[in-house]
N, C-alpha and C positions, 0 to 999 in steps of 0.2 A: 380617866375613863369613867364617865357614867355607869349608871347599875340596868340603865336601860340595853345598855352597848354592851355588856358580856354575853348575853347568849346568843348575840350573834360572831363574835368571837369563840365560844363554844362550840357552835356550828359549824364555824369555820377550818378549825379544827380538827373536828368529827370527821368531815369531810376532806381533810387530807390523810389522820386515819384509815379512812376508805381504803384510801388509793396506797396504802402501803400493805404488803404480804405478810405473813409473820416470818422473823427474821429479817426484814429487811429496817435500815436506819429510817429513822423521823427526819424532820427538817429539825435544825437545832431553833433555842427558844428565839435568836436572831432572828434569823433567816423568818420565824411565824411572825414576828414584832413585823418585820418587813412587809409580810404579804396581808395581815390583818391591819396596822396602823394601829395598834396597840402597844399598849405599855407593858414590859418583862412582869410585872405584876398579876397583871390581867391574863396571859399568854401560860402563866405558872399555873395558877387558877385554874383553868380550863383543861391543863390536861391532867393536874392532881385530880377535879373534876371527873373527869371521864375515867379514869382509874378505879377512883373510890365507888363508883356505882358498877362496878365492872365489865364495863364496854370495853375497855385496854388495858394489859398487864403492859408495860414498860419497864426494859431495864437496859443501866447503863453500861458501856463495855469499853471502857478508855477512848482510846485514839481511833474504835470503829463509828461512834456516837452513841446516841440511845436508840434500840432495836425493840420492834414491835417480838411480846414473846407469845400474846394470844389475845383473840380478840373477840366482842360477839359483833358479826355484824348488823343485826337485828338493833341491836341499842345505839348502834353510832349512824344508823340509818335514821333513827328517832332524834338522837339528838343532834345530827344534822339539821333538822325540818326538813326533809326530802318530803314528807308528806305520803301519801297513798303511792302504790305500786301501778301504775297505769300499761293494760295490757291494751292489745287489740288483736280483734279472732275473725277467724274467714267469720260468714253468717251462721248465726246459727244452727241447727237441726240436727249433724252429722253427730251421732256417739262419741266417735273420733275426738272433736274438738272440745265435748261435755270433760273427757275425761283431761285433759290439759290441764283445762281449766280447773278442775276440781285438784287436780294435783298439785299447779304450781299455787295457788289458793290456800290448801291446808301446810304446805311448806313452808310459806312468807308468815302463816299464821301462827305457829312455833316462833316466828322471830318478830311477832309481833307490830309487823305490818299488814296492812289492811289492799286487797288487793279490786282494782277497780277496773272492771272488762267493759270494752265496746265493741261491734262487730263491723265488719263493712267487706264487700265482694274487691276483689280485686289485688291480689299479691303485690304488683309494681305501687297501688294506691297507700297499701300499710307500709311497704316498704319506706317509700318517702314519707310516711308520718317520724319513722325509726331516725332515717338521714337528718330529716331537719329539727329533731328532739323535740316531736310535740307528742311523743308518747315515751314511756322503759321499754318496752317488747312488743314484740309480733308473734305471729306466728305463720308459718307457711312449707308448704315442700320443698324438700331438698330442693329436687330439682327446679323449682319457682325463685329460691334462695341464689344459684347457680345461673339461672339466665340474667337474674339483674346485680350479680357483683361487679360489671366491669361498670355501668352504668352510676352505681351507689357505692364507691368505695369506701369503704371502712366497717363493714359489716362483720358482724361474725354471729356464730350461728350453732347452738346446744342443738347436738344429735338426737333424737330421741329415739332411736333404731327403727328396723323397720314395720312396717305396715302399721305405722303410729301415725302418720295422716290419713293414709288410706286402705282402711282394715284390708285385709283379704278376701276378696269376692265382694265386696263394696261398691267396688265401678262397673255400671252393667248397662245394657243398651234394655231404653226401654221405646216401645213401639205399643201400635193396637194392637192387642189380639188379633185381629181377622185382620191383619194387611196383609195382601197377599205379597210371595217372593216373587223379585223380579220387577217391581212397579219401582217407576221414578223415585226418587229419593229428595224428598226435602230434608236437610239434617239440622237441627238444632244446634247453635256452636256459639258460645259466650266468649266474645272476641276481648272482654277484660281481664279474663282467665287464661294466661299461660296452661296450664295443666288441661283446661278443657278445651283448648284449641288444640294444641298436639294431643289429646286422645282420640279426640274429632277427626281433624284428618288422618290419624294412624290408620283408625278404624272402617273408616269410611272414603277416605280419598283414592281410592282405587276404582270406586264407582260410581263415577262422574256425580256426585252429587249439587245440587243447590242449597248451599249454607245460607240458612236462616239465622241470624241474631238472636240469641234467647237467652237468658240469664240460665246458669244450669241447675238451683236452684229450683227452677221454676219448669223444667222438661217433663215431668208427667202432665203438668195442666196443660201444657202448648201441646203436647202428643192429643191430650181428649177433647181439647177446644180443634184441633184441626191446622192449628199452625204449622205444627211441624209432623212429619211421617215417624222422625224417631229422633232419638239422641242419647248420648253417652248420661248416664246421670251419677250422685255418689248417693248411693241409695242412705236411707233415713228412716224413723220411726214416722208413720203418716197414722191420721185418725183414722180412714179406711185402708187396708191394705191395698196397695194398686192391683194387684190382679181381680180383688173383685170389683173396681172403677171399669175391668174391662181393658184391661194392661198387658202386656206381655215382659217379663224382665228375664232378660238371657246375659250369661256373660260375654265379655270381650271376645272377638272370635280371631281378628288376627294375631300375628306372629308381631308386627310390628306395634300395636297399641297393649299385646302385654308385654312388650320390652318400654316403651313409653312406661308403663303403670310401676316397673321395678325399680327404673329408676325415680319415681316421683312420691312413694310410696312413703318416706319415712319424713316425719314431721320435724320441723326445725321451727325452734325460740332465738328469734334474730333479735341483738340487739347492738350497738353501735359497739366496738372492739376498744374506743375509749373511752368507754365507761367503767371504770373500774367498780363503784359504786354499785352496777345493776349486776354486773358479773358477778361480784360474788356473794350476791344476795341468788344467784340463780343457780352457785354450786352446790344448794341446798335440795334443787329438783333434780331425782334421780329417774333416768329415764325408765327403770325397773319397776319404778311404783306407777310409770304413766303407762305400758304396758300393762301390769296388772290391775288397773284402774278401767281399762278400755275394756278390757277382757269381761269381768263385771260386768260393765255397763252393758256390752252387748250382748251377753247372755240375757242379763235382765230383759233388753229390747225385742229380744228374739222369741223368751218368753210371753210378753206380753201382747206382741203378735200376734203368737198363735193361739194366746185364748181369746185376743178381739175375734179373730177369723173363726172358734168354734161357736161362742155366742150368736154371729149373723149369719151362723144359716140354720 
């Protein structure tokens, strides 16, 4: 074996490390000679190796083999070359998602990987980034998590309790100020969005409305440009406050789109069920600290608000 060829035999290694619990057996040094194409020399190496820098305590137990007795995962993600931690996030804006991110972020950051976010609209769209492993994670609502498992089998999905997607008082219908009640209904309704389709029609399908196409994202400006009369939105830190754009923001008023909201409410870290690997690099975010993370964040936001709105007038 070349001296070029052991660290990827190291890695190779590392990464069935991974996928072992503590307590549970290793493959014996065969069985790794087998699956790496390396020599008992080389395969001895690599996990004396990962011992001594301590990524894995190992010990031997006779006739049970050798059993993992503690491990860091952080170091055998490195010496895997797993490389960066690759998330993907609804879009931007929401508190909500700031805080995730900032959680599962400083948690990977303890163990010494580096964590690397992109965002995009569309729950079914990140999903399938998850299914066909061109990212580690997602993130999405329960209930978004729930409408595409029979579609995407093999997912699984860190709880992060509720109103961790969708704060409390978050989702609110916004409209103009002066539209009067009673007038036609153009609604705003982002048909890429699970979640904002069934708030959509909870809230609004009882009054024969005309579903307009609009990213939800994007529902205060389609409300002031005229596109749409109104739409469910997930309210966000904006540089003017909408009411003085000339806004109206009122909450949910049906019975059915806040049964919609409860169950959709709590944020789920989906990532593929066999991935050992990202699992339990994820048992390190505690949904506790992304709760009090959000909490934080939207006081801050709430303050900052409301000294934008004392300043402009």
């Amino acid at each position: 074996m070349t001296a070029t060829a052991e660290p990827d035999v190291r890695a190779h290694v590392a990464r069935v490390l991974l996928a072992r619990e503590v307590g549970q057996r290793i493959p014996t040094v065969q069985e790794l000679q087998a699956s790496t194409g390396a020599g008992t020399g080389t395969v001895v190496k690599a996990l004396r190796n990962l011992q001594d820098s301590g990524a894995v305590t190992l010990t031997a137990r006779g006739h049970q083999g050798t059993v993992v007795v503690s491990r860091d995962v952080g170091q055998l993600w490195n010496a895997a070359a797993l490389g960066n931690f690759r998330m993907i996030l609804p879009p931007q804006g929401p508190v909500e998602q700031q805080g995730i991110l900032e959680v599962v972020q400083n948690a990977l950051a303890d163990l010494g990987i580096a964590v690397v976010a992109d965002f995009r609209p569309g729950a079914m769209t990140r999903l399938e980034d998850i299914y066909h492993e061109r990212v580690h994670a997602t993130v999405t609502s329960a209930g978004a998590l729930e409408r595409h498992r029979a579609t995407l089998p093999g997912l699984a999905g860190l709880d992060l309790g509720p109103a961790t997607f969708y704060a409390s008082g978050s989702l609110v219908v916004v409209e103009h100020a002066t539209r009067r009640p009673g007038t036609p209904l153009r609604v705003g309704i982002d048909r890429n969005s699970y979640d904002h389709q069934r708030l959509s029609e909870a809230e609004f399908g009882d009054r024969n409305p005309e579903y307009v196409q609009c990213p939800f994202v994007f529902a205060p400006a389609a409300v002031l440009a005229g596109d749409v009369d109104v739409a469910v939105w997930h309210s966000m830190p904006t540089v003017i406050p909408p009411e003085l754009a000339g806004l109206r923001l009122s909450p949910l008023a049906t019975a059915a789109a806040k049964t919609v909201c409860s169950q959709i409410s709590p944020a789920v870290i989906v990532t593929r069920s066999l991935d050992p690997a990202v699992n339990a690099l994820l048992r390190h975010v505690r949904p506790a600290d992304v709760a009090r993370t959000q909490s934080r964040l939207l006081r801050a936001a709430a303050t900052e608000s409301y000294a934008g709105t004392l300043r402009l007038h």
